[in-house]
N, CA, C and O atoms as a Tinker XYZ file with bonds, in Angstrom:
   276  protein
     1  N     27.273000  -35.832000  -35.404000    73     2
     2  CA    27.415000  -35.714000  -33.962000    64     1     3
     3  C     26.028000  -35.822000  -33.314000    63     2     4     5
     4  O     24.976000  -35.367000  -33.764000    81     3
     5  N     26.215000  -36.502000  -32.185000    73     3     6
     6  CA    24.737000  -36.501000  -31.404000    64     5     7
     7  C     24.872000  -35.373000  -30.771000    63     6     8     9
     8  O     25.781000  -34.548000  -30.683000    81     7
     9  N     22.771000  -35.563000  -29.917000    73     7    10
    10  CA    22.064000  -34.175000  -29.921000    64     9    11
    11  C     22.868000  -33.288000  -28.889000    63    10    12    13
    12  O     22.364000  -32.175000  -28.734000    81    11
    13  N     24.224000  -33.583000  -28.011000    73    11    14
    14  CA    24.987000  -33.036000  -27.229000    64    13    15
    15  C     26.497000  -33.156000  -27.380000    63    14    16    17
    16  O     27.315000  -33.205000  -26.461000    81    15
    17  N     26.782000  -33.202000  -28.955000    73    15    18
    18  CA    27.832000  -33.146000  -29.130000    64    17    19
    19  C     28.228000  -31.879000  -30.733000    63    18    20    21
    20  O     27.522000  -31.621000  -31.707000    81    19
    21  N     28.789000  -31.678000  -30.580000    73    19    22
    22  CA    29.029000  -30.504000  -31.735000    64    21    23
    23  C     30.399000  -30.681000  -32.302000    63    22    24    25
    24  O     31.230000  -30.860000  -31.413000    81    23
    25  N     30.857000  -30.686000  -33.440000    73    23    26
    26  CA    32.118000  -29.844000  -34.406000    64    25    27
    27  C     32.293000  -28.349000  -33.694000    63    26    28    29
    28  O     31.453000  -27.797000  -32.983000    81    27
    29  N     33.335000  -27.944000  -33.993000    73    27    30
    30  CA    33.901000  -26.766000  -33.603000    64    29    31
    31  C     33.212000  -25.803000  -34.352000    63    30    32    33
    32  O     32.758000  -24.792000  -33.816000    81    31
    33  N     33.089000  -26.053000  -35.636000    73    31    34
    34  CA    32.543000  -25.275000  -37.373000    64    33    35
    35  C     31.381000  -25.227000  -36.643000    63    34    36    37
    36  O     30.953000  -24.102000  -36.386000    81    35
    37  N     30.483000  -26.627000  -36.064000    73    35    38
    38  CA    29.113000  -27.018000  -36.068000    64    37    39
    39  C     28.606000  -25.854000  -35.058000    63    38    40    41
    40  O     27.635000  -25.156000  -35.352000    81    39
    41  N     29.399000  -25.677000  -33.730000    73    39    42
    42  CA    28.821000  -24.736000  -32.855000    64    41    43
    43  C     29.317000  -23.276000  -32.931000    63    42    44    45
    44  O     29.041000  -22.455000  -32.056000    81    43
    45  N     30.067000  -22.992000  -34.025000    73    43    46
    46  CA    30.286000  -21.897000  -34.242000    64    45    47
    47  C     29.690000  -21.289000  -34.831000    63    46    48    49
    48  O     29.640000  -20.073000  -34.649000    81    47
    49  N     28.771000  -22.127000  -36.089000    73    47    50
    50  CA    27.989000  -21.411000  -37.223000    64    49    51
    51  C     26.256000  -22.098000  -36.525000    63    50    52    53
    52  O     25.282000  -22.307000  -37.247000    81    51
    53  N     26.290000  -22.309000  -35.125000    73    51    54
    54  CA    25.032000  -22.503000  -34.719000    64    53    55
    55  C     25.350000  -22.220000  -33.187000    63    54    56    57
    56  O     25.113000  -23.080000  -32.338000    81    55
    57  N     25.841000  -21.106000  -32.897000    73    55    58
    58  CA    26.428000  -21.157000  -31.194000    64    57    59
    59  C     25.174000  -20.658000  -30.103000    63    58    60    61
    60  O     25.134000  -20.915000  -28.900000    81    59
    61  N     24.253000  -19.935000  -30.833000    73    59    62
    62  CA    22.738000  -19.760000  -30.072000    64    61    63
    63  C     22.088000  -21.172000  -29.688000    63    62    64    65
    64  O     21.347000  -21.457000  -28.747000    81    63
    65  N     22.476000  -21.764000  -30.461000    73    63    66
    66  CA    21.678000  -22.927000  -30.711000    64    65    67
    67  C     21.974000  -23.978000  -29.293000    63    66    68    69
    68  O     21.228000  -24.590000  -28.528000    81    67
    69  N     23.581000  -23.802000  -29.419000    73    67    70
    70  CA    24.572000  -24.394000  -28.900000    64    69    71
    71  C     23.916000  -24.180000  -26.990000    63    70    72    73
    72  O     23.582000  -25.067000  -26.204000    81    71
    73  N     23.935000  -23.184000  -26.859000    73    71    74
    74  CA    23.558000  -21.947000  -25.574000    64    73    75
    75  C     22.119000  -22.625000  -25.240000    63    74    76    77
    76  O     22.169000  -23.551000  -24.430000    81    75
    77  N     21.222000  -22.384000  -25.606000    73    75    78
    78  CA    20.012000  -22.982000  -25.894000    64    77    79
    79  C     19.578000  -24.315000  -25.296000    63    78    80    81
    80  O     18.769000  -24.473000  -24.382000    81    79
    81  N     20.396000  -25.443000  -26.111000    73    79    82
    82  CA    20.313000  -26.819000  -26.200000    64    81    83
    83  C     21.306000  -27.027000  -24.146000    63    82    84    85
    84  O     20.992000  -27.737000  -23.191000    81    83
    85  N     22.166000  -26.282000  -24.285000    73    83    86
    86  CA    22.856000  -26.328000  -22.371000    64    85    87
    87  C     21.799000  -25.794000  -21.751000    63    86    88    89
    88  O     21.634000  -26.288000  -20.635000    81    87
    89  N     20.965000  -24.918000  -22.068000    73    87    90
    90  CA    20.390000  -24.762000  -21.053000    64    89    91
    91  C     18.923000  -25.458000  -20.942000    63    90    92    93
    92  O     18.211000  -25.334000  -19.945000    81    91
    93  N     18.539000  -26.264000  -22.188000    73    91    94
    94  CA    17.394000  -27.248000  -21.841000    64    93    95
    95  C     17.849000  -28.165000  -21.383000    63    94    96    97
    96  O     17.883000  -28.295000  -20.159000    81    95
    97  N     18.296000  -28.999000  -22.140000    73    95    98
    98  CA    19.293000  -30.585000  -22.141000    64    97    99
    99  C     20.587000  -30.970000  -21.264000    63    98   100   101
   100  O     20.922000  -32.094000  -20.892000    81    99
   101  N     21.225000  -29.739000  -21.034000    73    99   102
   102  CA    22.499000  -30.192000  -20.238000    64   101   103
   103  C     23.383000  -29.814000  -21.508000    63   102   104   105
   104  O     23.134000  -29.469000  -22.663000    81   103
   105  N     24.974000  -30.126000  -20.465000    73   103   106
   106  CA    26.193000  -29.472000  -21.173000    64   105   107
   107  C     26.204000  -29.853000  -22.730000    63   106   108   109
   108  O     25.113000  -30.385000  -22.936000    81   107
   109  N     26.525000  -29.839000  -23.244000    73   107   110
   110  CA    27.252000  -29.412000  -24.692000    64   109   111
   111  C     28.886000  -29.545000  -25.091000    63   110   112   113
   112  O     29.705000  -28.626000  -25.055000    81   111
   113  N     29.066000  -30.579000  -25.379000    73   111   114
   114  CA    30.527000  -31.080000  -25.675000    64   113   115
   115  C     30.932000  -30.791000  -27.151000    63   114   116   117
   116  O     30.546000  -31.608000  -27.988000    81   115
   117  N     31.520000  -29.933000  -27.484000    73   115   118
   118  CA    32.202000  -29.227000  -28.125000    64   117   119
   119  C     33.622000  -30.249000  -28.964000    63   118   120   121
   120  O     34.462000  -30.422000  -28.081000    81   119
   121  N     34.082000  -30.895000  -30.241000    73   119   122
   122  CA    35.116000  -31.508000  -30.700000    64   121   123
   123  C     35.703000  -30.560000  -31.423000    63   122   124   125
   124  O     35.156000  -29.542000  -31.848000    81   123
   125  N     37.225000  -30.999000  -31.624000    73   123   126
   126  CA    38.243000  -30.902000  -32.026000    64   125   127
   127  C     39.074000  -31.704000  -33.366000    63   126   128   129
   128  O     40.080000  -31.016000  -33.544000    81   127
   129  N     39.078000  -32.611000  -34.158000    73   127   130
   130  CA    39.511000  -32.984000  -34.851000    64   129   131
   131  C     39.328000  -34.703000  -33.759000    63   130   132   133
   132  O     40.149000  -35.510000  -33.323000    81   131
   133  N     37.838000  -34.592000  -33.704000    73   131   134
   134  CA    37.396000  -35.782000  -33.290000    64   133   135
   135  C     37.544000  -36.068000  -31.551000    63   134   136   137
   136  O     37.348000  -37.082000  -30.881000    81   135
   137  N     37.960000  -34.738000  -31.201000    73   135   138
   138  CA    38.611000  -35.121000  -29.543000    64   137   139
   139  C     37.879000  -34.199000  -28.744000    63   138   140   141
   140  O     37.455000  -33.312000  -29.484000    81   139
   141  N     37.548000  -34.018000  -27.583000    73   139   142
   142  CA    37.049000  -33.315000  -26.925000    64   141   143
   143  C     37.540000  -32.348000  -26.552000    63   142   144   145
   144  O     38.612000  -32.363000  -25.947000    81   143
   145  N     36.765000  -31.078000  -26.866000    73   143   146
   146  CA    37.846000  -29.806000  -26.563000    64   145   147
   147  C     37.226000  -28.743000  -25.332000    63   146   148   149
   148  O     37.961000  -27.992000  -24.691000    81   147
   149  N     35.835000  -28.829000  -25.152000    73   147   150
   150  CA    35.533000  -28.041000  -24.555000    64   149   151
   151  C     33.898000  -28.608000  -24.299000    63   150   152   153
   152  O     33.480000  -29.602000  -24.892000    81   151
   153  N     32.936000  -27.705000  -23.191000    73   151   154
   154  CA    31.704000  -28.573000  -22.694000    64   153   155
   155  C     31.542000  -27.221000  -22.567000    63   154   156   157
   156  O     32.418000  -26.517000  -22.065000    81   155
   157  N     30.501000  -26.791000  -22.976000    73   155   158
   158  CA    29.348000  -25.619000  -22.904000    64   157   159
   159  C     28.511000  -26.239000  -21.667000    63   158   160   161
   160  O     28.177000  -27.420000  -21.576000    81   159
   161  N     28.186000  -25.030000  -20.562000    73   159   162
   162  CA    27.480000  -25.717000  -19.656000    64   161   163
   163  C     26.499000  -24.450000  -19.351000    63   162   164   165
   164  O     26.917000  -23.371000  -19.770000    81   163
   165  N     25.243000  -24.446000  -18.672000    73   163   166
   166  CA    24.464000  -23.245000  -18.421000    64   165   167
   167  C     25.062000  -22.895000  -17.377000    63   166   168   169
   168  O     25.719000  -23.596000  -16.607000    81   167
   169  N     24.780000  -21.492000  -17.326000    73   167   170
   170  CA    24.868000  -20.641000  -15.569000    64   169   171
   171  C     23.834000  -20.960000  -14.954000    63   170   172   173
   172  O     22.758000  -21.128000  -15.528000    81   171
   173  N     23.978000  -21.068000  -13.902000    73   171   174
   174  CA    22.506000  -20.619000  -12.759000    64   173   175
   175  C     21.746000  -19.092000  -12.967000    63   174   176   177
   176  O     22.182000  -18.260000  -12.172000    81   175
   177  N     21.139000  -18.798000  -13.501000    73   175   178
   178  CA    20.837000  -17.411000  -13.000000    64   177   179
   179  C     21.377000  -16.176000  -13.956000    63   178   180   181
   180  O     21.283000  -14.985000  -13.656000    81   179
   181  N     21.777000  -16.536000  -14.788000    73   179   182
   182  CA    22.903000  -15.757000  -15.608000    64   181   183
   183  C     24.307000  -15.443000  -14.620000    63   182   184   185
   184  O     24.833000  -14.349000  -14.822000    81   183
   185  N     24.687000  -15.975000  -13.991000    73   183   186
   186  CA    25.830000  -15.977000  -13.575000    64   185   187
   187  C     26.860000  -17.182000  -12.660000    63   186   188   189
   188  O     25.954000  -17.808000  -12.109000    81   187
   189  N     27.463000  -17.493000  -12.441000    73   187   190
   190  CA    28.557000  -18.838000  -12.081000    64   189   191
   191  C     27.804000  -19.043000  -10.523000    63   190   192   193
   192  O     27.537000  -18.170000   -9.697000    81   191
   193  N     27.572000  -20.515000  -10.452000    73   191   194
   194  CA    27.039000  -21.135000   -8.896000    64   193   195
   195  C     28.379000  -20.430000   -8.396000    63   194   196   197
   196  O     29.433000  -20.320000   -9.022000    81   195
   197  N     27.958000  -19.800000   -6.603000    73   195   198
   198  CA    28.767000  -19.238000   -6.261000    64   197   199
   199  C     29.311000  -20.608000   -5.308000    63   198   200   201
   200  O     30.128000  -20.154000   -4.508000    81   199
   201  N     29.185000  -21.811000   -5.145000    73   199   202
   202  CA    29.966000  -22.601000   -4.803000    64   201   203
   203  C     30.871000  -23.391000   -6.202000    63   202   204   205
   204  O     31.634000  -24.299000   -5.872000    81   203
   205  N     30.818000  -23.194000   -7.062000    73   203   206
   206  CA    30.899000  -24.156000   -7.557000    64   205   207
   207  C     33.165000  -23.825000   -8.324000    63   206   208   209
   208  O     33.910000  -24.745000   -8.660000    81   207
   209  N     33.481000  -22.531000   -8.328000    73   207   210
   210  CA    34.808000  -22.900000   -7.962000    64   209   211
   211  C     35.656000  -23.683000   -6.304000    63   210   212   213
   212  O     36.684000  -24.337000   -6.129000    81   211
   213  N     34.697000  -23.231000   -5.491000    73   211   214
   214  CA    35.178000  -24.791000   -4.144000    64   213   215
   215  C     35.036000  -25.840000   -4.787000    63   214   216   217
   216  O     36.071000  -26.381000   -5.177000    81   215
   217  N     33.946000  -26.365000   -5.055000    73   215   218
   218  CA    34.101000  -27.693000   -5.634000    64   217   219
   219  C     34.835000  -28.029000   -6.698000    63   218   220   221
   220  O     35.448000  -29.097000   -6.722000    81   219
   221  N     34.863000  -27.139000   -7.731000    73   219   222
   222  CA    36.093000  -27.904000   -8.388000    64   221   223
   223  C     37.504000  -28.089000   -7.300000    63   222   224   225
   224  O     37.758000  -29.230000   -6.914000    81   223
   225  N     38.085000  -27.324000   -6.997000    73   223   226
   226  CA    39.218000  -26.699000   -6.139000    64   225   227
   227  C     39.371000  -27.960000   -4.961000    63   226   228   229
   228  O     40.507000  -28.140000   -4.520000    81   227
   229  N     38.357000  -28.753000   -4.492000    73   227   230
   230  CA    38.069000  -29.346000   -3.611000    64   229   231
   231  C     38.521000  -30.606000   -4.238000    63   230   232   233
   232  O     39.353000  -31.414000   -3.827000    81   231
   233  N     37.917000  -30.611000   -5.151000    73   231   234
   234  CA    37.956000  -31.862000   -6.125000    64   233   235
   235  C     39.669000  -32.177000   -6.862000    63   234   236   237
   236  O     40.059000  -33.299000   -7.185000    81   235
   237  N     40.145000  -31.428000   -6.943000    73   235   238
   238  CA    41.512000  -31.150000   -7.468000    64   237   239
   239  C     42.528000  -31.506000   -5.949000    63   238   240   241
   240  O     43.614000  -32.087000   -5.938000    81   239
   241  N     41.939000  -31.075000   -5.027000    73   239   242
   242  CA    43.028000  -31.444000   -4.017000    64   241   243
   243  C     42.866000  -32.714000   -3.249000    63   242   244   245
   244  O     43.587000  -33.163000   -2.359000    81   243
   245  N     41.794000  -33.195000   -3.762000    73   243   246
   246  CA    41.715000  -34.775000   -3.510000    64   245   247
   247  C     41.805000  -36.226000   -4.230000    63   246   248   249
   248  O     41.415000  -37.364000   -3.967000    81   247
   249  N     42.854000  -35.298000   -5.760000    73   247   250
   250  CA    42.812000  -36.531000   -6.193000    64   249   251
   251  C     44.808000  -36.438000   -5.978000    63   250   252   253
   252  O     45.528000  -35.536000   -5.550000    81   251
   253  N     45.088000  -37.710000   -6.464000    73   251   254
   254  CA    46.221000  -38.041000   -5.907000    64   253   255
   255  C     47.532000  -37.188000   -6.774000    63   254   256   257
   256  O     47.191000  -36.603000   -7.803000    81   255
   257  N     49.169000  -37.117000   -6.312000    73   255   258
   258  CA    49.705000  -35.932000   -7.211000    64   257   259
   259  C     50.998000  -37.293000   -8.123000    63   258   260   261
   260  O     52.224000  -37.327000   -8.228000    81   259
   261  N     49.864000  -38.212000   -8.601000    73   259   262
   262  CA    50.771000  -39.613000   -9.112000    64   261   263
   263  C     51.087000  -39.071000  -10.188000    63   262   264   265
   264  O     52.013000  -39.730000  -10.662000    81   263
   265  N     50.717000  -37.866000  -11.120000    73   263   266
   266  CA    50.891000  -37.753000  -13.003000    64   265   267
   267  C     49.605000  -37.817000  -13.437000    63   266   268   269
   268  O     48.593000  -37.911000  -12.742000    81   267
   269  N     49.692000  -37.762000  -14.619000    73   267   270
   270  CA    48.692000  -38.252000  -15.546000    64   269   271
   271  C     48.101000  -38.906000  -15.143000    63   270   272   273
   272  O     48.667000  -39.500000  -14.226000    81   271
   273  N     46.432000  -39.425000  -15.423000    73   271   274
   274  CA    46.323000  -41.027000  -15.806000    64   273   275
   275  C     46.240000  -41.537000  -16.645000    63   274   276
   276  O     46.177000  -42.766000  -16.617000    81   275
């Protein structure tokens, strides 16, 4: 896996590492049996941007309610 991608095993038995590498480099994409399961991302500050559930929320009500894509 490249330097922002991890095994499940990989960031479990290196999850400091994992923490670390998000907060120099950016998120941290986390696999599954080759699939994407999850993205490690840093906090601001040790705690959640206080805008940043609007923007998701914002982002969700502007995309269209067609299904899947």
């Amino acid at each position: 896996m490249g330097v922002d991608a991890w095994t499940v095993a990989q960031a479990k038995a290196k999850f400091s590492e994992v923490i670390d590498k998000a907060r120099s480099l950016g998120p941290q994409t986390i696999t599954r049996n080759g699939r994407k399961a999850a993205v490690v991302v840093a906090a601001a500050n040790g705690s959640a941007r206080p805008g940043a559930r609007g923007t998701w929320l914002s982002s969700l009500r502007r995309r269209p309610c067609g299904g899947p894509d």
